[in-house]
C-alpha positions in Angstrom: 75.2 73.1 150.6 73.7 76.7 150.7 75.2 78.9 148.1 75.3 82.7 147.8 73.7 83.7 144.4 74.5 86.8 142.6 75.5 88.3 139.0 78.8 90.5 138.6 80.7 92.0 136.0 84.6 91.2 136.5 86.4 94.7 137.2 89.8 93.5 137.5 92.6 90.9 137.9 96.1 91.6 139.3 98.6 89.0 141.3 100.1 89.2 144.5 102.4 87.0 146.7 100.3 85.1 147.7 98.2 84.7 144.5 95.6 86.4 142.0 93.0 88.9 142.9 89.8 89.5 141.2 88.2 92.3 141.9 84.3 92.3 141.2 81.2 94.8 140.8 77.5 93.7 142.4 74.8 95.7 141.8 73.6 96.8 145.5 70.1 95.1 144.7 72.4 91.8 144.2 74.4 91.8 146.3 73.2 89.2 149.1 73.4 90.3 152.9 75.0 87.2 154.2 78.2 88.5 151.9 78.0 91.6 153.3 77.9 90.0 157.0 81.0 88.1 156.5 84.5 89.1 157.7 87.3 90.2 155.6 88.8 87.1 155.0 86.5 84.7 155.4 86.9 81.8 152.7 84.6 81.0 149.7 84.1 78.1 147.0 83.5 79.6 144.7 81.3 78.4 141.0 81.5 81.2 138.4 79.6 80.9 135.0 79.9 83.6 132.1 76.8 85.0 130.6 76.9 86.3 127.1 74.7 88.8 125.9 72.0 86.6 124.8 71.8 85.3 128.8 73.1 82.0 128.0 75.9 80.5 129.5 79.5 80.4 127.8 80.5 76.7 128.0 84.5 76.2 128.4 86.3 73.5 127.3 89.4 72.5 129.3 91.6 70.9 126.2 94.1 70.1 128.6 92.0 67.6 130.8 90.9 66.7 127.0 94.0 66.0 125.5 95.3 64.2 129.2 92.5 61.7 128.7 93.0 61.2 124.7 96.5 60.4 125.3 95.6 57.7 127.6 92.6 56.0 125.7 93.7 53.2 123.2 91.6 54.3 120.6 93.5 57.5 119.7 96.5 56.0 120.0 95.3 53.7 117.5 94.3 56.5 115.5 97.4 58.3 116.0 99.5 55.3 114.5 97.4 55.0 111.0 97.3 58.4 110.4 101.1 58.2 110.9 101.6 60.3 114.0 103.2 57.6 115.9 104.7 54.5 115.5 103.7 52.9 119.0 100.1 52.5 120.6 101.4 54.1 123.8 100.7 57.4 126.4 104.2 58.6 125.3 104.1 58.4 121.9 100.7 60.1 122.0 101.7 63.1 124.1 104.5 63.7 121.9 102.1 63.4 118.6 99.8 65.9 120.3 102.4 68.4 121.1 104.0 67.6 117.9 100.4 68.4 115.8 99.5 70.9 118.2 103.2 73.1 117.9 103.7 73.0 121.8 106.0 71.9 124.7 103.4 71.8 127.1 99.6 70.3 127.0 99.4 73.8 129.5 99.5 75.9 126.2 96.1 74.3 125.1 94.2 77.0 126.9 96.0 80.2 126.1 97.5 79.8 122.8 95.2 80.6 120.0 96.9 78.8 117.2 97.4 75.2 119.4 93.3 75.9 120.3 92.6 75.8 116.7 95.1 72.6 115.8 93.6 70.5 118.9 90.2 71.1 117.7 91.0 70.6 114.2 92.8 66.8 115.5 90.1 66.0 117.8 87.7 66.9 114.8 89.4 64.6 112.5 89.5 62.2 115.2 85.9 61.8 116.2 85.2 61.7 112.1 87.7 58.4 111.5 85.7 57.0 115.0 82.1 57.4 112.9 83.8 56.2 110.2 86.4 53.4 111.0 86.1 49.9 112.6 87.9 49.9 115.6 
């Protein structure tokens, strides 16, 4: 697969009927010709990375995709049940433990709610400690 390379700086972001629109600024010595050849229209995938001021990359960590997987692995529900979370080693009971610890209704608020960041991380933290620590 070719891919069109190119840094931008992100301009704006509204929504529409039919979805979001980000709006973006190339530099006119980035901007590669093939873009500029395409029609109005014309589909993309599109890979996006953040640079911070240093020029590294800004990793991102999807803690729902986390938090789906931890609910389903036997070993945190494990976990869950000696720290007293949950009395069951099952998915349920570790969802609602999660969203119980976490203060939320949905795993979806794992990504834009400060507070629940902080309490996954803290929880995940405390999880991965009792792994180095306890026999499984």
């Amino acid at each position: 697969m070719n891919a069109l390379q190119f840094e931008a700086v992100k301009v704006s972001l509204k929504q529409d009927r039919t979805g979001f629109v980000l709006t973006l600024s190339i530099h006119p010595d980035e901007i590669p010709e093939e873009l500029l050849r395409d029609f109005v229209g014309s589909r993309y995938g599109v890979a996006m990375v953040r640079i911070q001021d240093d020029e590294t990359t800004t990793p991102y960590d999807n803690r729902v995709k986390h938090a789906g997987i931890l609910c389903r692995t036997r070993e945190f529900q494990v976990w869950l049940c000696e720290e007293g979370h949950a009395q069951h080693k099952n998915e349920q009971e570790a969802i609602d433990a999660v969203y119980t610890l976490c203060g939320i209704a949905s795993r979806t608020e794992l990504n834009g709610n400060a507070e629940a960041k902080l309490k996954f991380d803290t929880m995940v933290e405390e999880y991965e400690h009792w792994k180095k620590t306890d026999a499984f």
